[in-house]
FIFI-255927 format. One line per field, with one value per atom (N, C-alpha, C): residue number from 0; atom name; x, z, y. Coordinates in steps of 0.1 Angstrom, whole numbers. Last residue first. Layout:
BEGIN
k: c(NUM; ...)
a: c(CA; ...)
east: c(X; ...)
up: c(Z; ...)
north: c(Y; ...)
REM end
This chain:
BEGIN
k: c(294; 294; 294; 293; 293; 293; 292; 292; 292; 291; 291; 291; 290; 290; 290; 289; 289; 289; 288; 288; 288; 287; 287; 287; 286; 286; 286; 285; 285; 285; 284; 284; 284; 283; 283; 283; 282; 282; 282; 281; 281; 281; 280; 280; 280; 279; 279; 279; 278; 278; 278; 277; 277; 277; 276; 276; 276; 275; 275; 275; 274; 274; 274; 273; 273; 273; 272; 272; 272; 271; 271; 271; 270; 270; 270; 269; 269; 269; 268; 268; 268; 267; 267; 267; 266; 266; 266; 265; 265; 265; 264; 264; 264; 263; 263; 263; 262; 262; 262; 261; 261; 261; 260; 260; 260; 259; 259; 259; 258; 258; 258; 257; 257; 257; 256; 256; 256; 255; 255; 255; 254; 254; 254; 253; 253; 253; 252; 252; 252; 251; 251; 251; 250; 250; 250; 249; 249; 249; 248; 248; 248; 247; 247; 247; 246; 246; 246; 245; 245; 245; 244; 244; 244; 243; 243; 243; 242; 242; 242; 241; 241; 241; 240; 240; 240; 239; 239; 239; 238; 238; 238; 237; 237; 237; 236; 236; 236; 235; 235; 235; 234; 234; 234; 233; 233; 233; 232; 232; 232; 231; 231; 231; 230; 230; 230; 229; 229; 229; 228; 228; 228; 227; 227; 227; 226; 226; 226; 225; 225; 225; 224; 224; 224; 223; 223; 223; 222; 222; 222; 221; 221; 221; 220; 220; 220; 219; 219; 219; 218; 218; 218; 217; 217; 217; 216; 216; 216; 215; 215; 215; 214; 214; 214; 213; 213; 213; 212; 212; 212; 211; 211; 211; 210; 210; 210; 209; 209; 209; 208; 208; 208; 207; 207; 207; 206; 206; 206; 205; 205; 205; 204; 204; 204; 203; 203; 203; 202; 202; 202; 201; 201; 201; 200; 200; 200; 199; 199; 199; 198; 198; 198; 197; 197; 197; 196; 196; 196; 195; 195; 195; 194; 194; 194; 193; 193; 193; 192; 192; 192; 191; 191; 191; 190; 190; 190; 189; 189; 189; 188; 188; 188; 187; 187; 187; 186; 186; 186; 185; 185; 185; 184; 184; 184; 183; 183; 183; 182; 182; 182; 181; 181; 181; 180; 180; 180; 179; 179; 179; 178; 178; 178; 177; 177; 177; 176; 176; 176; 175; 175; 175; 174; 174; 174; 173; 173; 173; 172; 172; 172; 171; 171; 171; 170; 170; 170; 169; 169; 169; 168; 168; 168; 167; 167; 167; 166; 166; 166; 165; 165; 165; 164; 164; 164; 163; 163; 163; 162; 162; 162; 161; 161; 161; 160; 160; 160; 159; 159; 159; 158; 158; 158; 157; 157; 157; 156; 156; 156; 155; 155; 155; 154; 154; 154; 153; 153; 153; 152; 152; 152; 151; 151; 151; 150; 150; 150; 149; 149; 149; 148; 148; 148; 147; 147; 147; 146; 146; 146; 145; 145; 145; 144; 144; 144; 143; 143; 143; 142; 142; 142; 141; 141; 141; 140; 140; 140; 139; 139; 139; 138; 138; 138; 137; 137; 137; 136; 136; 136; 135; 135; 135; 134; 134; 134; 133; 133; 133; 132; 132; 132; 131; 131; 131; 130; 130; 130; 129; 129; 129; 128; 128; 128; 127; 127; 127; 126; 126; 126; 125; 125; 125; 124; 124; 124; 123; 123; 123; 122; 122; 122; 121; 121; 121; 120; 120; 120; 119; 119; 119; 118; 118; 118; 117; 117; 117; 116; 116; 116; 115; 115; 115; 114; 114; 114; 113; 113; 113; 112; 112; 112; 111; 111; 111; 110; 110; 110; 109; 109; 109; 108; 108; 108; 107; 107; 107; 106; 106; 106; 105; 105; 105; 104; 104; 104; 103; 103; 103; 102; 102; 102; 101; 101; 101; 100; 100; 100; 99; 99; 99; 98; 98; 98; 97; 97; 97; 96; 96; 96; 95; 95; 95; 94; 94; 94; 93; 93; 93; 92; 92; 92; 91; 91; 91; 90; 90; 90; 89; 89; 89; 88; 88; 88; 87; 87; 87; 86; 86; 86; 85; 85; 85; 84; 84; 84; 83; 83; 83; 82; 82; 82; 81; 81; 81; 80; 80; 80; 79; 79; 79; 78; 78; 78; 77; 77; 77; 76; 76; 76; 75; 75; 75; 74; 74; 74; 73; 73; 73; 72; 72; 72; 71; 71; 71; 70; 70; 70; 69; 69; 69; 68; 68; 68; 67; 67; 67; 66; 66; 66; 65; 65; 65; 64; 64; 64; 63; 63; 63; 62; 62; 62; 61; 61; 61; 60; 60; 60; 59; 59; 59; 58; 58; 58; 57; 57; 57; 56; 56; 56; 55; 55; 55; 54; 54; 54; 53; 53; 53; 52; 52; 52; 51; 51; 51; 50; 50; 50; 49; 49; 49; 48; 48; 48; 47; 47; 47; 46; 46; 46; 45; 45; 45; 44; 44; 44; 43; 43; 43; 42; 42; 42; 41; 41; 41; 40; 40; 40; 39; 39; 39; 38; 38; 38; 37; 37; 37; 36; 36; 36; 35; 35; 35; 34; 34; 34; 33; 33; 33; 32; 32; 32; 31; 31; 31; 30; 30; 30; 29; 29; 29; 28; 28; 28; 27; 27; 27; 26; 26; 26; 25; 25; 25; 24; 24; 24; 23; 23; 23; 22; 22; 22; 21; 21; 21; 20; 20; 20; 19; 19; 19; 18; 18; 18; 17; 17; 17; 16; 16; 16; 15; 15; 15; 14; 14; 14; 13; 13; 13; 12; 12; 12; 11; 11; 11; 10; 10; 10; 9; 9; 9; 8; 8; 8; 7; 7; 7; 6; 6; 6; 5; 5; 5; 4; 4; 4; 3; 3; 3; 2; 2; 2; 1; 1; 1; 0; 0; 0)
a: c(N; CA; C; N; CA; C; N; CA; C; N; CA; C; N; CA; C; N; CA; C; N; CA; C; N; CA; C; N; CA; C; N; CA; C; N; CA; C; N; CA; C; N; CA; C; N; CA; C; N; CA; C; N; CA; C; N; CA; C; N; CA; C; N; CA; C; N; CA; C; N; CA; C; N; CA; C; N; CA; C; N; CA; C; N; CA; C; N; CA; C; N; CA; C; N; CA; C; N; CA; C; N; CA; C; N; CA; C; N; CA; C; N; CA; C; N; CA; C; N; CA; C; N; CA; C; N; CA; C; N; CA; C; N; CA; C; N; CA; C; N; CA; C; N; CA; C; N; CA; C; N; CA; C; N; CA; C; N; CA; C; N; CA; C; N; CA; C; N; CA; C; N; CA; C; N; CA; C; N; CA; C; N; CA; C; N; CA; C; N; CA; C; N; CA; C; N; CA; C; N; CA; C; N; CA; C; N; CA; C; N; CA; C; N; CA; C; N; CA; C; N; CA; C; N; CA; C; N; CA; C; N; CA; C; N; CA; C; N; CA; C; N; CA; C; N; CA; C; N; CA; C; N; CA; C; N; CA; C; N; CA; C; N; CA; C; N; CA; C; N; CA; C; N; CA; C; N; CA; C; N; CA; C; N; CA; C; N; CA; C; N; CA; C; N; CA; C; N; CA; C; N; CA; C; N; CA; C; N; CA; C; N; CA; C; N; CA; C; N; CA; C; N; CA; C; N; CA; C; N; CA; C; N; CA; C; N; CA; C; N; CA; C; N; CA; C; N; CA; C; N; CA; C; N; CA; C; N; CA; C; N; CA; C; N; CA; C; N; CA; C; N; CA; C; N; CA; C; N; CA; C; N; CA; C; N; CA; C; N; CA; C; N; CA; C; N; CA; C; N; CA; C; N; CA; C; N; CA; C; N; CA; C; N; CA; C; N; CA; C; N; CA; C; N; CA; C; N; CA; C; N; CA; C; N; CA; C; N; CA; C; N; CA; C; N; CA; C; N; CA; C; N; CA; C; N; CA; C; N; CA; C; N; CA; C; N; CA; C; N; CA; C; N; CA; C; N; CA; C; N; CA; C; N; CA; C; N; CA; C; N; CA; C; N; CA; C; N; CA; C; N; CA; C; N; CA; C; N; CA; C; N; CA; C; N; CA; C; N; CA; C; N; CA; C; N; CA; C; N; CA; C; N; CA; C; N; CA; C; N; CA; C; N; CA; C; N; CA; C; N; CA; C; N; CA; C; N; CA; C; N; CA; C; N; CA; C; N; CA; C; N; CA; C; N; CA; C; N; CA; C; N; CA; C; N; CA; C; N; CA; C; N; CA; C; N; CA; C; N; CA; C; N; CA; C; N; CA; C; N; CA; C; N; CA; C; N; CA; C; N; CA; C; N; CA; C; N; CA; C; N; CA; C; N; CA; C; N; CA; C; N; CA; C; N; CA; C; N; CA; C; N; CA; C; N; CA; C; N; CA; C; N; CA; C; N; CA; C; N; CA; C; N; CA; C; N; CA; C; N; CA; C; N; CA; C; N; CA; C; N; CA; C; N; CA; C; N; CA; C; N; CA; C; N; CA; C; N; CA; C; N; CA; C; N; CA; C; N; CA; C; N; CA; C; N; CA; C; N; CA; C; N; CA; C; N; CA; C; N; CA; C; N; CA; C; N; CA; C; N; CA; C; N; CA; C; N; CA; C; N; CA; C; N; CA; C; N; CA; C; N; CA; C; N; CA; C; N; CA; C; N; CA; C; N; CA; C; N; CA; C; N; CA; C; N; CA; C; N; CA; C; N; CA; C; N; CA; C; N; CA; C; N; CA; C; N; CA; C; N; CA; C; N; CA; C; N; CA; C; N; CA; C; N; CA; C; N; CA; C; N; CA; C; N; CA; C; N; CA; C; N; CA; C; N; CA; C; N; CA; C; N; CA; C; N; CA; C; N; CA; C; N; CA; C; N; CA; C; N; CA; C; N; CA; C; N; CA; C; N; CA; C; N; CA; C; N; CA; C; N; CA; C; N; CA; C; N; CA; C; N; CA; C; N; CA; C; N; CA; C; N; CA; C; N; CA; C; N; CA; C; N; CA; C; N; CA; C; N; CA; C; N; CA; C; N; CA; C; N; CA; C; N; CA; C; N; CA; C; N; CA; C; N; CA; C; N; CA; C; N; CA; C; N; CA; C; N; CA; C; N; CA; C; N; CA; C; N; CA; C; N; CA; C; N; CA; C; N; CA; C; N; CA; C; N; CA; C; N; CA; C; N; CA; C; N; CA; C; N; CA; C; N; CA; C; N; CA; C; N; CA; C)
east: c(-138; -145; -158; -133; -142; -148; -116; -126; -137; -90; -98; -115; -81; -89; -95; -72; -86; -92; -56; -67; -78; -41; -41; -56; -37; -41; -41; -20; -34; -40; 2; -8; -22; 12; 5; 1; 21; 14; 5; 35; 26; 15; 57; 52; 37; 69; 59; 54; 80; 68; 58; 99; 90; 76; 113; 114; 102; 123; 114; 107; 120; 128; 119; 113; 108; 114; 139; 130; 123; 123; 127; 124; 111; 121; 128; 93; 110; 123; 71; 77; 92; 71; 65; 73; 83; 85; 81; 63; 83; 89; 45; 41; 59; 45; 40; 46; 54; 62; 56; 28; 42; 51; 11; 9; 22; 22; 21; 18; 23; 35; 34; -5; -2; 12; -6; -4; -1; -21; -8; 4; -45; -41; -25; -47; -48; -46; -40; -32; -36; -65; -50; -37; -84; -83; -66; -82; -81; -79; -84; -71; -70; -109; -93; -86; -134; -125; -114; -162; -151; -145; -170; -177; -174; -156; -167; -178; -132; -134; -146; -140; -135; -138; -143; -158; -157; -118; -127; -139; -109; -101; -113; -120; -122; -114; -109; -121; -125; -84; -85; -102; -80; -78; -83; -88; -96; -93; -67; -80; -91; -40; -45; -55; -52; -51; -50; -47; -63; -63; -20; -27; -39; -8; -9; -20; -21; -20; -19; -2; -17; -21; 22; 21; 4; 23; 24; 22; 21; 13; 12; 45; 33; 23; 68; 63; 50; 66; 66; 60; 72; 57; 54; 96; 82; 72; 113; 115; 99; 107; 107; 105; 103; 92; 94; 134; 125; 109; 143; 148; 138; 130; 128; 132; 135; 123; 116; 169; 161; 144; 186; 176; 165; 198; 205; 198; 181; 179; 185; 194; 176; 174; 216; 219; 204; 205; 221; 216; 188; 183; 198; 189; 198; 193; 183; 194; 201; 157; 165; 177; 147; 145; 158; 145; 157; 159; 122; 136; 148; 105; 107; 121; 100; 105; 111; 96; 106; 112; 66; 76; 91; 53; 55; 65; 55; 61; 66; 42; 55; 65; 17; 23; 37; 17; 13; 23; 10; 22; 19; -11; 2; 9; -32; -27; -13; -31; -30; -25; -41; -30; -25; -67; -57; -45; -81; -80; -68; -78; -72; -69; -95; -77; -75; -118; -111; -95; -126; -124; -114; -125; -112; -113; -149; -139; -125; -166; -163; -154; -180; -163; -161; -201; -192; -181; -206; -200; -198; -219; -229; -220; -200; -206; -210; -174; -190; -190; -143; -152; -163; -121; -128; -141; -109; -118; -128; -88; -103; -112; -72; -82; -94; -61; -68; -79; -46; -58; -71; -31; -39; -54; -14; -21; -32; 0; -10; -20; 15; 2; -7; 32; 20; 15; 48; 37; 29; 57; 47; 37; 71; 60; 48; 90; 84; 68; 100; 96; 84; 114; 104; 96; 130; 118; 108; 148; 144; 130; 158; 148; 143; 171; 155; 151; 194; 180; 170; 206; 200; 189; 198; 203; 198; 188; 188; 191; 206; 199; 202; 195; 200; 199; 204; 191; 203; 222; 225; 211; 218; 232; 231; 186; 195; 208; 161; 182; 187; 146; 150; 164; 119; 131; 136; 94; 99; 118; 82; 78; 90; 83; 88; 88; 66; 79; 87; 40; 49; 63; 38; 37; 46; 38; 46; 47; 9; 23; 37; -4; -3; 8; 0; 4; 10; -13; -2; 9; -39; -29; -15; -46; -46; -39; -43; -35; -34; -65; -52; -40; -85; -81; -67; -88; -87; -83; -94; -84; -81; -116; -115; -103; -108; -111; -109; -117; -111; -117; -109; -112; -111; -101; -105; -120; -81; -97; -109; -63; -60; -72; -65; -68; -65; -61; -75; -77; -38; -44; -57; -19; -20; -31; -32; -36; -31; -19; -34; -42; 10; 3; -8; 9; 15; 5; 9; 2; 0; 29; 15; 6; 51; 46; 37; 49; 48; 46; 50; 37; 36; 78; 66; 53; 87; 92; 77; 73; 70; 73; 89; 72; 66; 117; 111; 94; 117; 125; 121; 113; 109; 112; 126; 109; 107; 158; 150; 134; 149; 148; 156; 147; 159; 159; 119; 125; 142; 109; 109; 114; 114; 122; 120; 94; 110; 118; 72; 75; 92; 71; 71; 74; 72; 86; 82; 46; 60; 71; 27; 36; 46; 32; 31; 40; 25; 39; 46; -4; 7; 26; -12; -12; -5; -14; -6; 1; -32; -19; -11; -52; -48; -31; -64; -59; -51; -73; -58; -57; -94; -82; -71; -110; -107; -92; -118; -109; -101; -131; -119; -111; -152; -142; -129; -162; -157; -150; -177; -164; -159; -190; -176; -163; -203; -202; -188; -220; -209; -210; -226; -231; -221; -229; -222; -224; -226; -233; -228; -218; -220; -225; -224; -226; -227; -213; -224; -234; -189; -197; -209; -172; -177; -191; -160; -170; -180; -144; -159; -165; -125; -131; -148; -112; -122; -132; -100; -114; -119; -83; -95; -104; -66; -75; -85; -51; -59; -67; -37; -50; -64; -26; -37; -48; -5; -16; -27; 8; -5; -10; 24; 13; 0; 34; 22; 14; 54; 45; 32; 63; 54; 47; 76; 70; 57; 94; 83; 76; 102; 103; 91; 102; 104; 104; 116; 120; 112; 111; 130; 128; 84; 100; 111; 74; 72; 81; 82; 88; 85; 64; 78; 86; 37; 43; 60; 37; 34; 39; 34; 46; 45; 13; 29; 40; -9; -6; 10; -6; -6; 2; -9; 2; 6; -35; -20; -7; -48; -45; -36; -43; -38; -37; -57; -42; -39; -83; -77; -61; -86; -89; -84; -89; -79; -75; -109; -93; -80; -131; -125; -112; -127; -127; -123; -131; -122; -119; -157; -148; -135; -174; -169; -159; -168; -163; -162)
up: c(213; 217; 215; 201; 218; 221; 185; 185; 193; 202; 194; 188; 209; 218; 212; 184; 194; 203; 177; 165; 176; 197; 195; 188; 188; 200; 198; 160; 165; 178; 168; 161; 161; 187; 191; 183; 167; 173; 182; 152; 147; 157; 176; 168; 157; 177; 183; 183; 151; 154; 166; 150; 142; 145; 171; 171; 162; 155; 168; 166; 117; 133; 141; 88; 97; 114; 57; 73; 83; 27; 35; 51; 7; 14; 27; -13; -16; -2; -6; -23; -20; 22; 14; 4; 33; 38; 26; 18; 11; 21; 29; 9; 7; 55; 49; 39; 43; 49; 49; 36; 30; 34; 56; 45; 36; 74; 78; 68; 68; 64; 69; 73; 63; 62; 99; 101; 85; 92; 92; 96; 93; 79; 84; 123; 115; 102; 118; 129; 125; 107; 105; 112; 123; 105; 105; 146; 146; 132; 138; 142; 144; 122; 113; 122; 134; 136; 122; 106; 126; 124; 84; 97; 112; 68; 69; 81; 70; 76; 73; 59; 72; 80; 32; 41; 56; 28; 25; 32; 29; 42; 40; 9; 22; 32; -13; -6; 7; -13; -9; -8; -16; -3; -1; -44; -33; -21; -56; -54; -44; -51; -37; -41; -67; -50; -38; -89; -86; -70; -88; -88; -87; -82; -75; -76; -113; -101; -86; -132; -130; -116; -118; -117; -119; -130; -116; -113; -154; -151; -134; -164; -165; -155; -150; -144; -153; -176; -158; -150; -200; -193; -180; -198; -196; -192; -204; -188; -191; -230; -215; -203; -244; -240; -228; -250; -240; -235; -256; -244; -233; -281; -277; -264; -294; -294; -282; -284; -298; -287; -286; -271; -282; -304; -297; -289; -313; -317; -313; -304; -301; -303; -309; -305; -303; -317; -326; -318; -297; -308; -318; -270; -276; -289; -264; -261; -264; -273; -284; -280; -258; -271; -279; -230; -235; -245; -236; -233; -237; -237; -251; -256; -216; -227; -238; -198; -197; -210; -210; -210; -208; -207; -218; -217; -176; -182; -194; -169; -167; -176; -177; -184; -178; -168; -177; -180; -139; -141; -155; -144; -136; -141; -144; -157; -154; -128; -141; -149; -107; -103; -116; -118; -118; -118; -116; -127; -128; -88; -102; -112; -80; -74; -84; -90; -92; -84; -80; -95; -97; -52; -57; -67; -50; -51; -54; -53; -65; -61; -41; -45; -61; -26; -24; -34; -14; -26; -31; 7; 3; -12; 27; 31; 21; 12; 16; 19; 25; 14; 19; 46; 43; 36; 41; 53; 50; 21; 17; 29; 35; 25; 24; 57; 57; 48; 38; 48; 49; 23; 14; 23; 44; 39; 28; 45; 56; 50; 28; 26; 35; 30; 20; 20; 41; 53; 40; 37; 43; 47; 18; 6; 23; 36; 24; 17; 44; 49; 45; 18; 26; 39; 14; 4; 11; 32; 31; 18; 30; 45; 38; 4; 8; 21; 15; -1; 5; 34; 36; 27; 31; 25; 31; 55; 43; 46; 63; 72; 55; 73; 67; 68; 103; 97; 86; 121; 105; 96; 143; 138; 124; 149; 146; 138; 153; 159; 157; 128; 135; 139; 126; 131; 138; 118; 105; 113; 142; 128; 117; 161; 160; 147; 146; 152; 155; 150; 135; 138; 180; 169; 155; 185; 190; 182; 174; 166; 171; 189; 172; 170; 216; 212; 193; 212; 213; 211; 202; 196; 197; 228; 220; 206; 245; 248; 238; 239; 237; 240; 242; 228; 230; 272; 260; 250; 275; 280; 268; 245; 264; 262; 226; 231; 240; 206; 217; 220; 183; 179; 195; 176; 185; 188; 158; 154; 164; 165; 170; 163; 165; 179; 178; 141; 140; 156; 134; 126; 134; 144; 152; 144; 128; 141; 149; 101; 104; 117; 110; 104; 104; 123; 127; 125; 97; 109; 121; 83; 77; 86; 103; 97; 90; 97; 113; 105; 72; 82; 91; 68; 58; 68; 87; 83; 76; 65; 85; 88; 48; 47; 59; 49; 50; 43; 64; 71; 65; 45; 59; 64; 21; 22; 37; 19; 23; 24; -8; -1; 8; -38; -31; -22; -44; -49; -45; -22; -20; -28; -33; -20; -16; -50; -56; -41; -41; -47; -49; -26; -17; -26; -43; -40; -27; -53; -66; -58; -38; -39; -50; -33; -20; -31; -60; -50; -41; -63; -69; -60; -37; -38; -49; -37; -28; -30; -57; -61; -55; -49; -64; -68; -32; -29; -36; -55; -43; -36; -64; -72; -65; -41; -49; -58; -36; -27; -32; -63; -59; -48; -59; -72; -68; -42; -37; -50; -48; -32; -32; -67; -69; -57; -68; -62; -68; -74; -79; -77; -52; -56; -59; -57; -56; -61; -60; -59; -57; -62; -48; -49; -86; -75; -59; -103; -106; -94; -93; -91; -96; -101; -92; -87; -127; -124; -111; -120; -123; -129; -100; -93; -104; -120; -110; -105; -138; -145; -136; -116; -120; -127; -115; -103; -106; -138; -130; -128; -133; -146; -144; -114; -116; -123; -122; -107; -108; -142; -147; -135; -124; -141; -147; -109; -104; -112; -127; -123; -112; -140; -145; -141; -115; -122; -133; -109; -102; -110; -140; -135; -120; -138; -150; -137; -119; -134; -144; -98; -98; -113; -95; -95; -97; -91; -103; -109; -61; -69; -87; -49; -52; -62; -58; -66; -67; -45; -60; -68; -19; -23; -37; -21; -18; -25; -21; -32; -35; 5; -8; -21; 21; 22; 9; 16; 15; 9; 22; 8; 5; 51; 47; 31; 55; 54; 52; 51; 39; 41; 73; 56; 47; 91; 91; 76; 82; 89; 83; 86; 72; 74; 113; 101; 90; 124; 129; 118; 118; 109; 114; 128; 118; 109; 156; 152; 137)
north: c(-31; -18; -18; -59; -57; -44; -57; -59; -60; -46; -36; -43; -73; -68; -50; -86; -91; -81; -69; -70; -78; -74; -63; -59; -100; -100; -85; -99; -108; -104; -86; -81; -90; -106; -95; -91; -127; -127; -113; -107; -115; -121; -105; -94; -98; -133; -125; -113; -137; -145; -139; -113; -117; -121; -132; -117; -114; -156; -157; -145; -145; -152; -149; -161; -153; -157; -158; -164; -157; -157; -152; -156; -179; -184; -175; -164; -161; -170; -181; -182; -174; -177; -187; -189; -153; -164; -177; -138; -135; -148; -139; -148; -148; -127; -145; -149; -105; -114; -128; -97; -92; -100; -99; -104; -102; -79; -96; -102; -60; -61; -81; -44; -49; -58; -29; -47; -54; -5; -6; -20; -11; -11; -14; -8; -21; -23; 19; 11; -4; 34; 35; 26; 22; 20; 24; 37; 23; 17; 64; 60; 46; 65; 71; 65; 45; 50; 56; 29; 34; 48; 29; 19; 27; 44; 45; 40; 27; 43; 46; 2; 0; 15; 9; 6; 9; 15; 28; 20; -13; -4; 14; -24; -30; -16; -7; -4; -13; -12; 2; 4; -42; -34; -22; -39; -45; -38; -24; -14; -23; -42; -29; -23; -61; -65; -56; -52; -52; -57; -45; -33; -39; -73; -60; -50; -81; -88; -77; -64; -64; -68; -72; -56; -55; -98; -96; -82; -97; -101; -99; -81; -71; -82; -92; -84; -78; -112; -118; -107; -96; -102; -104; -82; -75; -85; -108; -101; -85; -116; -124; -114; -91; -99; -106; -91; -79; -88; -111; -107; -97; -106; -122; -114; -80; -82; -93; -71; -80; -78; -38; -49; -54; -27; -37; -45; -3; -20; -24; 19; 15; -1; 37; 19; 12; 56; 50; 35; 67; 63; 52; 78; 61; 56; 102; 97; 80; 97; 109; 103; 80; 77; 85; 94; 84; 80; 115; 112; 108; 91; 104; 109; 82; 70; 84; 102; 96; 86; 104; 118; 113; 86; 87; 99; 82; 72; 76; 103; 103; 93; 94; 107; 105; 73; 66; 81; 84; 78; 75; 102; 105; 96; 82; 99; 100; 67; 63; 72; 84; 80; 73; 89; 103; 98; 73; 78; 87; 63; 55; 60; 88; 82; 73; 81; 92; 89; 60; 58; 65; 65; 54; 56; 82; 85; 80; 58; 72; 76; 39; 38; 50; 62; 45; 45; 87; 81; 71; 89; 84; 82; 104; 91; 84; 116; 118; 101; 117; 119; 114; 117; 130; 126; 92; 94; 106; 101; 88; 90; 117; 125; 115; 96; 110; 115; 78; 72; 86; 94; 90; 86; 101; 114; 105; 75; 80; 90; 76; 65; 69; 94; 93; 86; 80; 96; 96; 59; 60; 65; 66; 62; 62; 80; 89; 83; 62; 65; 77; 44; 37; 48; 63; 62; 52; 60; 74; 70; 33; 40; 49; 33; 27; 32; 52; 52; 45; 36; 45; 52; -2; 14; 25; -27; -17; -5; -56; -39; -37; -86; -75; -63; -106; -99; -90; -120; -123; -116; -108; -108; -109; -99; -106; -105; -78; -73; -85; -63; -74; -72; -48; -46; -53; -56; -54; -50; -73; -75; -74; -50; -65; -73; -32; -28; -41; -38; -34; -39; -43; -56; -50; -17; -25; -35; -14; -3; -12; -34; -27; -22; -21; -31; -35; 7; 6; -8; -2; 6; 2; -12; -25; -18; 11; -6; -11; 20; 31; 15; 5; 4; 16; 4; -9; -6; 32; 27; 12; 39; 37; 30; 71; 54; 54; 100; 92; 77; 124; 108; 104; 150; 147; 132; 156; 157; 154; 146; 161; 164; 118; 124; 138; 117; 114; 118; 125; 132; 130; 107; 119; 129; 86; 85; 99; 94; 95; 96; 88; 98; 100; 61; 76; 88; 47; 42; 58; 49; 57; 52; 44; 55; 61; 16; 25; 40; 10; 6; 15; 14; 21; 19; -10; 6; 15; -31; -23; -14; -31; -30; -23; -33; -19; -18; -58; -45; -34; -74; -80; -68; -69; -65; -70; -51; -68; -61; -36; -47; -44; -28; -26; -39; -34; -38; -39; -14; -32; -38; 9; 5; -12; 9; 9; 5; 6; -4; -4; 33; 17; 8; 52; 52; 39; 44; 45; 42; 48; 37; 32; 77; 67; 53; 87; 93; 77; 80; 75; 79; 88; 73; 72; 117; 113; 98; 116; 120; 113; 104; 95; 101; 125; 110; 99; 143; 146; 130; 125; 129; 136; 122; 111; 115; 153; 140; 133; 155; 162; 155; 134; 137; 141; 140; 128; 128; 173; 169; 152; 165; 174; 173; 134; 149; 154; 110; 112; 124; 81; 95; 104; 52; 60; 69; 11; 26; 37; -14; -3; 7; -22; -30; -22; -4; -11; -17; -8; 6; 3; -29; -27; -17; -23; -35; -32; 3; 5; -4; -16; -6; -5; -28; -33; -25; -6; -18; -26; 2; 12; -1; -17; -15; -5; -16; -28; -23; 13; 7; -5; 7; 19; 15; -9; -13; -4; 7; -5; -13; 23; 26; 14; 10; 15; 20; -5; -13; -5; 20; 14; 1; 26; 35; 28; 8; 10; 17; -13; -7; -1; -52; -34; -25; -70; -71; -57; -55; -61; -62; -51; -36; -41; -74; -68; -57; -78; -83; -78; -56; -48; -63; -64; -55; -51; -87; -85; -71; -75; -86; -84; -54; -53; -62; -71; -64; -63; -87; -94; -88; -62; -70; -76; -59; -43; -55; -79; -79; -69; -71; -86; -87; -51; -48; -65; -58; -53; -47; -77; -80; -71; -56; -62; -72; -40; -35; -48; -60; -52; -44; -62; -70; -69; -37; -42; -52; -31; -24; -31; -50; -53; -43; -42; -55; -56)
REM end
């Protein structure tokens, strides 16, 4: 019951982060809005470690830092595809997929459940699926670009579920330092390698973009890109207590409900509508989430 909790609390903040982040990708870049989700979420993370504790090994280091890879990859190319859009169609997309990946991971580790829970899965994955694929006439269909990166950020979200499951029991959020820390190197270095770049290629014109234009449109998204990034290191530890509590394949399948928080807030503040088709997909994830809590 209570990994089911925390499952589900922290694909509801997946969700949060998401929204925050891929609108942060419309005004700078993905790249730099997962450069500074990193950052965030690392000065949470080691407020935190104070508070949880955590036995710093070479095995939850090194996890931590192959997990920090996969997760920058993962959500460089989720934010850039939500910035494309529609986010009602490829949060879920991305869902079913890193939902996939861990659960064929966690029954060929030979993970099993009674009858109830291969049901209350299956409903789960069914629920994504209503959720994010909508057959209404007037639904938008996205790019073949965004599928292909929406599918991409998912098998790496999955491979991220995997490795965090791997790490010691007795780490507590050491190994997330080490995924921030890394996932921050990575992009911060890409960042500085790309600005270097284009520097040489526009030095004649560098001053045409006045100081007043740039500030406007950097700040909106730096505050929303912080915002994200401390919303997915919360999630990444409610969902790291959740695999320490349970299941890889139940954790993987309730994280993967994330897109209901993604669609709330893009129903809320962007007005996106949520159709019937939708609403019951929502609802089974609820009922799905009920009856996994019974195992």
């Amino acid at each position: 019951m209570f990994s089911v909790l925390l499952g589900l609390a922290g694909a509801l903040v997946y969700g949060a982060a998401d929204f925050f982040g891929g609108i942060a990708a419309k005004r700078i870049s993905a790249l730099k809005v997962t450069a500074i989700g990193a950052a965030s979420g690392l000065v949470l993370l080691l407020l935190l470690l104070p508070l949880t504790g955590g036995t710093w090994s070479a095995e939850a280091v090194a996890l931590g830092a192959l997990s920090g890879i996969s997760g920058a990859l993962a959500i460089s190319l989720l934010y850039a595809c939500l910035a494309i859009g529609p986010m009602s169609i490829l949060s879920p997309l991305t869902a079913v997929i890193s939902a996939m990946v861990p659960l064929t991971a966690g029954v060929l580790r030979g993970e099993r459940l009674p009858p109830l829970g291969y049901l209350a899965l299956g409903l789960a994955l069914l629920a994504v699926v209503l959720v994010g694929f909508v057959p209404d006439r007037g639904a938008v269909r996205p790019s073949a670009k965004a599928l292909a990166m929406a599918v991409g950020a998912g098998s790496l979200i999955g491979v991220f579920l995997i490795v965090i499951d791997l790490t010691p029991s007795d780490s507590g959020v050491v190994p997330l330092i080490a995924n921030r820390t890394v996932n921050a190197t990575l992009m911060f270095t890409t960042i500085g390698v790309l600005a270097l770049v284009a520097s040489r290629r526009r030095r004649a014109d560098a001053a045409v973009v006045g100081p007043p234009a740039h500030v406007a449109r950097w700040s909106p998204g730096l505050r929303l890109a912080i915002a994200g990034g401390t919303l997915d290191a919360t999630a990444n530890v409610l969902i790291l207590l959740g695999l320490r509590a349970g299941d890889l394949s139940i954790m993987a399948v309730l994280t993967a409900m994330y897109p209901a928080g993604t669609i709330i807030l893009a129903a809320v503040l962007l007005k996106e509508r949520i159709t019937p088709t939708q609403g019951i997909g929502l609802a089974l994830a609820l009922t799905a989430a009920a009856m996994l809590a019974l195992i």
